[in-house]
N, C-alpha and C positions, 0 to 999 in steps of 0.2 A: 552778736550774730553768730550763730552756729555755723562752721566750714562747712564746706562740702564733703571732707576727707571725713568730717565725723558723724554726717548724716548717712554717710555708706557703708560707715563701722555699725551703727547702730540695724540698719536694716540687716547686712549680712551677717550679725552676731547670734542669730538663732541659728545659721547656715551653718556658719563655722565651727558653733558648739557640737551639733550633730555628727560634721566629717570628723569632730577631731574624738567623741566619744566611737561612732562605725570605727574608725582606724586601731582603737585602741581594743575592742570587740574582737575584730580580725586579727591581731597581736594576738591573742591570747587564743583564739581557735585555732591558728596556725601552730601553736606551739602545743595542742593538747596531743598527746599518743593514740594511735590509732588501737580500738579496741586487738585485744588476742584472740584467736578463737583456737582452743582446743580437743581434740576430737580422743576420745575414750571409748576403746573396744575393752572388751567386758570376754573373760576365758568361759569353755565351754566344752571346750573338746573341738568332737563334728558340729554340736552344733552352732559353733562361731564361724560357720562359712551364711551364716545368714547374714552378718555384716556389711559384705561384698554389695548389696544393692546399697547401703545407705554411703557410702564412696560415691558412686552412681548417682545418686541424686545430690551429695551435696556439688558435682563437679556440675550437675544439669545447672543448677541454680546458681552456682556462679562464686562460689563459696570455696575460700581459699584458707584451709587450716594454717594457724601457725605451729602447730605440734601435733602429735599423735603420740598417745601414754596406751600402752598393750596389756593385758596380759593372757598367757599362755597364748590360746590361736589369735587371738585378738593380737599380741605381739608379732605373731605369722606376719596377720594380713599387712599389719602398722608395718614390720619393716618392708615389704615391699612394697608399698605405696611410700612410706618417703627415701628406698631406694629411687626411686621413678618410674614406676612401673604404672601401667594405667589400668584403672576398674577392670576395665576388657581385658586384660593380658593376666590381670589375678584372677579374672572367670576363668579363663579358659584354663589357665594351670589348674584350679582346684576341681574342676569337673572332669579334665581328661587325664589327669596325673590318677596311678592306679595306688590311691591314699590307701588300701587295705593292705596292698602288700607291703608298701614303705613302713607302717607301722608294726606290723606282726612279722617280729623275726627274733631272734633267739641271743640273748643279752652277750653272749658269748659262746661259740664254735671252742666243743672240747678236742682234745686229741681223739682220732676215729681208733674204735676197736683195729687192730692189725689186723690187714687182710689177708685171707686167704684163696688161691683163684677157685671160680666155678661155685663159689659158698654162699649161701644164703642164711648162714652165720652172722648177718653182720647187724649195727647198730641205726641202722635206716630210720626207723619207724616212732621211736620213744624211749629218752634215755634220762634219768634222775643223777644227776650228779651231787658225791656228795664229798666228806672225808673223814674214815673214820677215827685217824689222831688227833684232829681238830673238834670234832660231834659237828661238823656244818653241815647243812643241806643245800643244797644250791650255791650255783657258780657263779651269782650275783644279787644284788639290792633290788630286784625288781624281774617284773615275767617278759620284759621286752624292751629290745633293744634300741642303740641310737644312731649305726652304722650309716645308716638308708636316710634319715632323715640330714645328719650332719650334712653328708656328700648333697644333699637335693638342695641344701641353703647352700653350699658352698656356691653347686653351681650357678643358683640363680643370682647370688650376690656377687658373685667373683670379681666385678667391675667397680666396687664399690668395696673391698674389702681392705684397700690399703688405706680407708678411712676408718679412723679410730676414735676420730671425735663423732658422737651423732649427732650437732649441732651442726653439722658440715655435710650435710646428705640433702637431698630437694627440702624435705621437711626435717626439722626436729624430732629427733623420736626417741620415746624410754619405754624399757624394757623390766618390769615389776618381776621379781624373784622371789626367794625365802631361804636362808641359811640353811641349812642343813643344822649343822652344828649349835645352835643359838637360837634357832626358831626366828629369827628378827630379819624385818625387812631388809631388800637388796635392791637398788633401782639401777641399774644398768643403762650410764649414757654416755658413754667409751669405753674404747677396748675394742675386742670383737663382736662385732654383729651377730656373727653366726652364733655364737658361745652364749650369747647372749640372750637371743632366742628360743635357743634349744632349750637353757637351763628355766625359762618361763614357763615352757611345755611339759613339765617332767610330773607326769602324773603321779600322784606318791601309791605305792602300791603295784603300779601296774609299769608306767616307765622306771628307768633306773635314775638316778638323780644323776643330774649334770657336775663333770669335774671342771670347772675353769683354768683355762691357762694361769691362773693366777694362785691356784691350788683350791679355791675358795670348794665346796660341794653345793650346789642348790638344787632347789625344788619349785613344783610350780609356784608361781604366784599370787595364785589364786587362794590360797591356803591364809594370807594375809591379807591377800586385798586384791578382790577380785573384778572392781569394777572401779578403777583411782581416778576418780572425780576430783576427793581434797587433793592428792598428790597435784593435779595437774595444777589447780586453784595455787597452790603452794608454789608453782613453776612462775606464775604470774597469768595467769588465763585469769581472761572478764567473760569470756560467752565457751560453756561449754556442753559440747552435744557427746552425750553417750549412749552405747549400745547396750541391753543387759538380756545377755539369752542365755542366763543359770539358775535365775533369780526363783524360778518356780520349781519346788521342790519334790509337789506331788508326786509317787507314782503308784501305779493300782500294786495293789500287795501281793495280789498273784505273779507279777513279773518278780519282784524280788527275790528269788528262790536260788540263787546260789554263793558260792563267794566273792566273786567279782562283781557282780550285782547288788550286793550288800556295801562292798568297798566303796562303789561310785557311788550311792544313794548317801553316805557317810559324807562324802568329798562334797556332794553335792551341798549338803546342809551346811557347812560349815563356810564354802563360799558365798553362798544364798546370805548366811548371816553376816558376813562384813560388806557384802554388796549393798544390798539392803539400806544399808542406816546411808549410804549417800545419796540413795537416790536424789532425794529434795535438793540436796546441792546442785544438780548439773540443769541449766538450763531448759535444754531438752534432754528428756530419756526417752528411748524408745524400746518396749518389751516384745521381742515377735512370740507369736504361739508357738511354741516348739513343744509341744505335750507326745505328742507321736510319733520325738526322734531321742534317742540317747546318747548320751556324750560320746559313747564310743562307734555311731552309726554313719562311721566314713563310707559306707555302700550305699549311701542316698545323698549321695552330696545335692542334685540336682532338687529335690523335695525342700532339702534344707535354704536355698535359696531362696526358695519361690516360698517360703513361708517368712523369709525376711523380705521380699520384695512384696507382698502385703502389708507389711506391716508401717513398712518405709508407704506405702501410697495412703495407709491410713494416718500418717503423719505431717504428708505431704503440706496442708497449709501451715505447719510449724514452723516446715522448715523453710518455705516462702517467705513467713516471717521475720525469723531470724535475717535471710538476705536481705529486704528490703531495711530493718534495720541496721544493717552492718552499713549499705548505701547512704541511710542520711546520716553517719555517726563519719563519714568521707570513705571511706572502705570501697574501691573497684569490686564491683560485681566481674570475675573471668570466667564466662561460661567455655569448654572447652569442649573439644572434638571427641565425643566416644572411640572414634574409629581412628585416631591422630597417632604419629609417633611419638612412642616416651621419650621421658628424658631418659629413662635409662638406656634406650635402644640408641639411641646420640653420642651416650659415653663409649669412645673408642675401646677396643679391647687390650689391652697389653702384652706383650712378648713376657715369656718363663725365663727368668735368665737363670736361675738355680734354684734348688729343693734342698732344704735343710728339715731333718727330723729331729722331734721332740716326742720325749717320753714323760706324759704327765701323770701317770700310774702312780698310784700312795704305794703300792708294790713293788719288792724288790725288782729290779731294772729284768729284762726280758729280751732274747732275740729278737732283731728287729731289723726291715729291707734293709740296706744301705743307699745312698742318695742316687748310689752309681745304678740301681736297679729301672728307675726314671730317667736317664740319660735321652731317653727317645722323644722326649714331651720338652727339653728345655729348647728353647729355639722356639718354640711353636707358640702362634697369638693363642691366648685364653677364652677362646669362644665355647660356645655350646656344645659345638662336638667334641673339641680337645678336653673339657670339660665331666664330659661323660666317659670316654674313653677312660680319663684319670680316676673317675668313680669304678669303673669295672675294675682296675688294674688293684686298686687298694680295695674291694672285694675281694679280690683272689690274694692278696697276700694277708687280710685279716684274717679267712679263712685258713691259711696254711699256717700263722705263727699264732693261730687258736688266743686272736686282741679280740676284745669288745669292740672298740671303733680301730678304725683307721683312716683319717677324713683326711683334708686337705682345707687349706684356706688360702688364699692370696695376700702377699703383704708388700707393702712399699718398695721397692725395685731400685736400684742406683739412679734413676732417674724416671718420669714422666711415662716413658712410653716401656718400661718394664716391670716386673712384677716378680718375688720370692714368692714360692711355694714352701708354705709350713707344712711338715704332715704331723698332724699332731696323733700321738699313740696314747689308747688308755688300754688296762686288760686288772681283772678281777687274779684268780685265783686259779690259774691252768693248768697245775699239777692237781687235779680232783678226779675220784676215782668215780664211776659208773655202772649203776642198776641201766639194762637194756632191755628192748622188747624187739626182735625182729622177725623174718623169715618168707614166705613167698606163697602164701597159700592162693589156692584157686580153684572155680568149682565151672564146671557149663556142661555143653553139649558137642557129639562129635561122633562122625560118619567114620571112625576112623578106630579099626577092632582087629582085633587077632582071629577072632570067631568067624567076622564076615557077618554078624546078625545084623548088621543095621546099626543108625541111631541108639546111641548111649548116655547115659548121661555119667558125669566121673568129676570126684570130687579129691584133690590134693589138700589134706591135709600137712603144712607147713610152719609150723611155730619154734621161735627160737628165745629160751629167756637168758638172759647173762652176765654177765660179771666184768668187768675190768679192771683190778685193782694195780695203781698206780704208784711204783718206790720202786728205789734200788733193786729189785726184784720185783715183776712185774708179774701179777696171775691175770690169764685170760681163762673165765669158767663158760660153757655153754651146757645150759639141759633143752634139750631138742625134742617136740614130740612131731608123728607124722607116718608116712607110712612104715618109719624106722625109727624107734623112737631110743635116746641113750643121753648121756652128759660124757662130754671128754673138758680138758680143760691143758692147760701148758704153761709153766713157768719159765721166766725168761728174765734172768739174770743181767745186767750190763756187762758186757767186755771191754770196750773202749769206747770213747764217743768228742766226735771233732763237730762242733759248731752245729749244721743239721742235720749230720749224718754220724751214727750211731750202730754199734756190731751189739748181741745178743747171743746168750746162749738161750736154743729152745729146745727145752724138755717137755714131754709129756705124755698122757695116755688117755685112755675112754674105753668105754662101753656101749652097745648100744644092741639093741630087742627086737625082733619084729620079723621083715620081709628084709633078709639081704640075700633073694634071690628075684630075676623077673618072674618066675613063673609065679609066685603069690604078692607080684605086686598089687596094691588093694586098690588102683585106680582103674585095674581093667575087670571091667562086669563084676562078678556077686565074690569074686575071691575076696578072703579075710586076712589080714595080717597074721602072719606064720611065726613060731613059737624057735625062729633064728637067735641066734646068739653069736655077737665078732666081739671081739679085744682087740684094741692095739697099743702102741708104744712106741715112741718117736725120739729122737735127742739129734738136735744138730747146731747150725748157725742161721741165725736170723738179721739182715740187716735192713735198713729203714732212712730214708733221705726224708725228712719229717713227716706229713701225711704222704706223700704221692708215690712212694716208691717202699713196697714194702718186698724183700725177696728172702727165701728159706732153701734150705738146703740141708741133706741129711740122711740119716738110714730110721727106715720103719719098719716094723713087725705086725702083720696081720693076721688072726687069727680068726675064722669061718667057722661055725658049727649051722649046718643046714639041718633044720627038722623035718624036712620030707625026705630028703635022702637017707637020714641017719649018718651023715657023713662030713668031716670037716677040712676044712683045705686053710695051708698056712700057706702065708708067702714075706719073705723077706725082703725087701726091695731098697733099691737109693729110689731117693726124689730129689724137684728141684719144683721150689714154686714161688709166679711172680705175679704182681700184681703190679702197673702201674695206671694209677688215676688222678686226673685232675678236675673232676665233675664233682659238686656237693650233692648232686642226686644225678643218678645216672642214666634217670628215667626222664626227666621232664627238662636239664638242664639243655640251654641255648647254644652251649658254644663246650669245648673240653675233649676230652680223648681218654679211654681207659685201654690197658691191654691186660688180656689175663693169660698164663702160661703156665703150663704144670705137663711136668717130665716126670716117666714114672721107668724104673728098668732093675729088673730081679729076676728072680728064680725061673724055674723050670716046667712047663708040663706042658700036655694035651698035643704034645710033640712038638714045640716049640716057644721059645726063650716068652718071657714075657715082657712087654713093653707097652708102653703109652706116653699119649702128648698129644694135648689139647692146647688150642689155641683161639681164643678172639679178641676180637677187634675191631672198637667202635670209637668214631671222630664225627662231633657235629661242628659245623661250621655258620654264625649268626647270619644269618639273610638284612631281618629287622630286628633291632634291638628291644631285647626281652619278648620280644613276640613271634618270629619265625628263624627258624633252621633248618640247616640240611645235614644231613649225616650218610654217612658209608658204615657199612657193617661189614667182617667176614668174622667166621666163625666153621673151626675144621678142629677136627679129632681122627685121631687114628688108636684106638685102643683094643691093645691083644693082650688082655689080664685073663684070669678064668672068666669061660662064659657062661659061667653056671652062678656068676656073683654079679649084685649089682655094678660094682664097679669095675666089669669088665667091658662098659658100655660106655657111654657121650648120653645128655639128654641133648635129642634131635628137635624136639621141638617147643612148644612154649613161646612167650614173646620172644627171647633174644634166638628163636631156632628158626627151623624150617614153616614157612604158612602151611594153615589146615593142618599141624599136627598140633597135637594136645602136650602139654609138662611130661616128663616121663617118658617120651616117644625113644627107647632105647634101641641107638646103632651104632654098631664098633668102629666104623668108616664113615666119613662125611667129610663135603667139603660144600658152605653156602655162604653166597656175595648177595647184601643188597645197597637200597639208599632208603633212607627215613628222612620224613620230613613233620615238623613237630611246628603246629600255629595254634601259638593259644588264641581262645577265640572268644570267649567273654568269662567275665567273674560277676558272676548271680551271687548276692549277699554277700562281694567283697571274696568269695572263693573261686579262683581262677582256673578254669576247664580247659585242656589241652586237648586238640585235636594229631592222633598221634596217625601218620599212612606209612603203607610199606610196602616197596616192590623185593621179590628174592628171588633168585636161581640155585640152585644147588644138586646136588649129587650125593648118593647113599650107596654102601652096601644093601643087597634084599633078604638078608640073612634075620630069622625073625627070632629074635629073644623070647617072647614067650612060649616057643613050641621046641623045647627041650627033646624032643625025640631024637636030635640029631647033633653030632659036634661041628665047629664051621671049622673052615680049614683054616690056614697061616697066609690065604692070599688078601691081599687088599682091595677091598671094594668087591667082596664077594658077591656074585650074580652081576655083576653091570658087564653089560657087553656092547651097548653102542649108546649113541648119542639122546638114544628114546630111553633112557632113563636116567636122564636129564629134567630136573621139577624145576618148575618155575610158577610163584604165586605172588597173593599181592594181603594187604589188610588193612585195617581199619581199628584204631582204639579212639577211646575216649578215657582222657585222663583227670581226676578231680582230686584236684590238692589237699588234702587234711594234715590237721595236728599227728594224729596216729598214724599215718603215712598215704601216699600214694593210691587211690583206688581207681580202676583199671577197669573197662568193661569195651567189649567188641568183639570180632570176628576176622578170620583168614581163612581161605581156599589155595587151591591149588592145582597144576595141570592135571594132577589122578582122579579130578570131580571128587578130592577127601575137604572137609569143612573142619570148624570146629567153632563153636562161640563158647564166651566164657565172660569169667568176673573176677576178679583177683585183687590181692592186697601186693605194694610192690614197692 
């Protein structure tokens, strides 16, 4: 007789088979890995900001990378998204950041021709540096620099820089390079971020290659592997989504037309063909059209977007897919907040406790701040403002000890809540001499005549081509044409030299042709340049506080031969002349101060001693950073040289003179106060238009240079007798930044109903 115990084993044995196979089911699902997912941006240049919508959609959909593998902007975008920064917060940096200027600027700032005051002598506008003991051309590996961009990742990463592992960032992130030296791949996933990034960016040809803290050189990464799919597969990724916007090589043959145009069409083929063969590997790819933008087209970031935010909506059920499968595979779908705080905006900022420099230059070691130059930033939390302030301050000393970069980075701190400041130094080759182009021409219209006829129109020819040769002995050449045209030039010996301040002997002399009187100057009505001849000859002391302070002193010999008189006048004089400036352009810069000073005191006529001394003086002061300033002007002359010679006069007017007078406006006496205020106001293709306004008061002698009938007397401020002749006006420029310099177009008046508009190089 069967129990009862075994007639209930027998029924529940189907039962029990089942729970104990489910349990063993669930064993084995519990323990399997949840899939990878890594996410693959693809370099590009500009146009890798089309990426930025497919972040955007994989966060809409719930999709939660376990890495991100970069290269070049594609590295950009990766490390700041697995810094923590969110879709939104990399939109809005890459649309309203002014990416044309950050990337066009100049691989390295040489020593500035020596100044001299009131000269338009100088190296403003286009300068070739070369060396002729070495046969080099150029003052680096590349047409543009890394200054701008280092300091824009410092600042945006600063919070995250005392991480050195990138396994330890919100996401995982590699950064794809290329040796320099070896040609062979470099994947970059420690160390520094910043370094790191930059050296993915380095377009070959056009950036300069990246130096590593570690001395390594690279270049972009694109050059080996522009789109790392296997890389990431190789990481351990099961689902990988990549972006590829290089891939398409085409362009019409008419754009190709010159060298830089040729170089990226080169660049391009050669990433296109290691891209290329991954394609099939990555799960998803997605191609956006970008046929209508080129890698170097940062002045349409907002196009380039919106042609990756197409291309992401035409992918769109891909990449639903992809999510709902990551869901049944057990993978959390986190859809997240567009409009949410980052992680990175969470991570508290740290206190500066010190600044330590490093000099990572292949080049013998170089003048460089000291730590005690920053003394004012340690103490202070590393936020955004302290942030940029440190990016201006190392502007202004790369500029002065003429480094390629001078960046900063953030590093681990004695503790949690502080932070080291690296500043790390690179510089090329800064003793290299220079081929210059400068000088001040300008052409318009103007109510403002010796004649009294009316409306004029007058054209100032102003060009300067020159020389700067650089050694123990140092030649500055200038040939000048204009309404005076001649070459002088001056050697300048060392005499001693402490740290950045340096004494010189300056010798030298010139010639020069034309009108060195007012009455045949060639800008008033149908006079032609006059068949004048002057000599002179110089020898003194020159001394010089690196760029900013250049000052001379000395005896000079002048020698006048006038051709309408048939008569020539010498004069023997001491001088003294100063320049101090700390503007890199002194026409558009935000913030800086220049003075210029020139004493002149010699011989004897016209019944009285001769002298002069000139003085101005302009300071702006930044309102909004890189966008608005204000500035104060004065600018005064007193010159009693002959009045029969050009340089018996002041020019009274022109931009830095009196409003409504024209270049050339020649008076012995003046004194004029204003304020300028300078708002850049948009960059049309990436070129940034200055709006420049001007209020001025001032005061002249009415002694008129061009009507020679009569000698002026030795009083000052001849003809003024009361407070009505007293001017006061106001103006308007428009300023447009170029390669070849500064171009200037507008108009000023003034209380005597006199005008002037005009166009000028500057």
């Amino acid at each position: 007789m069967i129990s009862i115990k075994k007639v209930l084993f027998i029924l529940f044995l189907p039962l029990l088979s089942f729970q104990l196979l489910f349990s063993q089911a669930a064993g084995r699902n519990s323990g399997k890995k949840k899939p990878k997912v890594a996410l693959v941006l693809s370099g590009g240049g500009a146009k890798g900001l089309a990426e930025i919508p497919l972040l955007e959609a994989l966060e809409e959909e719930g999709i939660q990378v376990d890495m991100v593998l970069g290269t070049s902007m594609g590295a950009l975008l990766g490390s700041l998204y697995c810094a923590g920064y969110s879709p939104k917060e990399i939109r809005q940096f890459m649309t309203e950041l002014d990416l044309v200027s950050i990337i066009t600027e100049w691989p390295q700032p040489l020593p500035r021709v020596p100044a001299y005051s009131f000269s338009t002598h100088n190296d403003n506008y286009f300068s070739i540096p070369f060396s002729p003991t070495q046969l080099k051309l150029g003052s680096a590996p590349g047409f543009l620099g890394d200054q701008n961009i280092l300091n824009l990742l410092s600042t945006y990463l600063s919070k995250v820089g005392d991480i050195e592992d990138f396994d330890k960032l919100s996401i995982p992130f590699r950064a794809v390079t290329v040796d320099v030296s070896t040609g062979k791949q470099v994947v970059y996933k420690n160390g520094s971020l910043v370094r790191a990034v930059r050296g993915s960016m380095s377009l070959p040809g056009v950036w300069v290659p990246a130096l590593m803290s570690d001395g390594t050189y690279v270049m972009d990464g694109g050059l080996q592997n522009n789109l790392p799919v296997q890389l990431a597969l190789d990481y351990g990724a099961d689902i990988v989504i990549a972006m590829d916007v290089a891939s398409s090589v085409y362009k019409n043959p008419e754009e190709i037309d010159d060298l830089v145009s040729v170089g990226i069409q080169i660049f391009n083929m050669i990433i296109s063909t290691n891209a290329v063969a991954q394609h099939k590997l990555a799960d998803l790819l997605l191609i956006p059209d970008l046929s209508e933008f080129s890698t170097m087209d940062f002045s349409r970031p907002q196009g380039i977007i919106e042609a990756g935010e197409l291309c992401v909506k035409n992918n769109r059920e891909a990449i639903h897919k992809i999510a709902l499968e990551l869901e049944k595979q057990g993978v959390s779908l986190v859809k997240k907040d567009y409009d949410r705080v980052s992680n990175y905006d969470l991570i508290k900022a740290k206190k500066i406790e010190k600044f330590v420099i490093k000099d990572i230059a292949f080049k013998e070691k170089v003048p460089l701040p000291s730590p005690e130059r920053f003394k004012k930033f340690v103490g202070k939390e590393l936020n955004e403002k302290t942030a940029l302030n440190l990016t201006d301050t190392l502007a202004d000393f790369r500029t002065r000890y003429h480094l390629a970069s001078l960046s900063f980075e953030a590093k681990a701190g004695s503790d949690s809540e502080h932070c080291i400041i690296e500043i790390t130094a690179n510089h090329y080759s800064p003793q290299l001499s220079k081929l210059f182009f400068g000088g001040n021409p300008s052409a318009g219209f103007t109510n403002v005549d010796s004649s009294g006829q009316g409306i004029r129109f007058y054209v100032v020819p102003d060009f300067t081509v020159g020389a700067h040769l650089i050694g123990n002995v140092e030649l500055l050449a200038h040939l000048y044409f204009g309404n005076t045209s001649g070459f002088d030039f001056s050697l300048m010996p060392y005499l001693a030299k402490w740290n950045d301040l340096s004494i010189r002997f300056d010798t030298g002399a010139g010639v020069s042709y034309g009108s060195l009187e007012p009455a045949s100057n060639i800008i008033f009505k149908d006079r032609l340049t006059d068949d004048d001849i002057g000599l002179y000859f110089h020898g003194g002391l020159q001394f010089r506080f690196i760029d900013n302070i250049t000052a001379s002193t000395g005896i000079r010999y002048d020698y006048n031969y006038l051709h309408s008189l048939d008569d020539s006048v010498n004069i023997p004089y001491f001088y003294f002349d100063a320049v101090f400036n700390t503007f890199e352009d002194e026409l558009i810069d935000f913030k800086g101060a220049k003075v210029d000073i020139l004493v002149k005191s010699g011989g004897y006529g016209d019944g009285f001693p001769y002298f002069s001394s000139q003085v101005m003086y302009s300071h702006r002061f930044e309102l909004i950073r890189n966008r608005t300033s204000l500035g104060i002007e004065l600018n005064g002359a007193n010159v009693h040289f002959p009045y029969k010679l050009n340089s018996g006069y002041a020019d009274f007017g022109g931009f830095y003179g009196m409003c409504g007078y024209p270049q050339f406006t020649y008076k012995r006496d003046f004194a004029i106060a204003g304020i300028t205020l300078n708002q850049k106001i948009f960059s049309p293709l990436g070129i940034p238009v200055h709006m420049i306004m001007q209020a001025k008061a001032g005061i002249k002698d009415n002694y008129s240079p061009y009507d020679s009938s009569y000698s002026p007397s030795d009083k000052w401020f001849e003809g003024v007798e009361s407070m009505n002749d007293v001017i006061g006006g106001a103006a308007l420029y428009f300023v447009i930044e170029t390669p070849p310099g500064n171009i200037y177009f507008g108009g000023s008046f003034n209380s005597n109903f006199q005008y002037t508009v005009c166009i000028g190089l500057m």
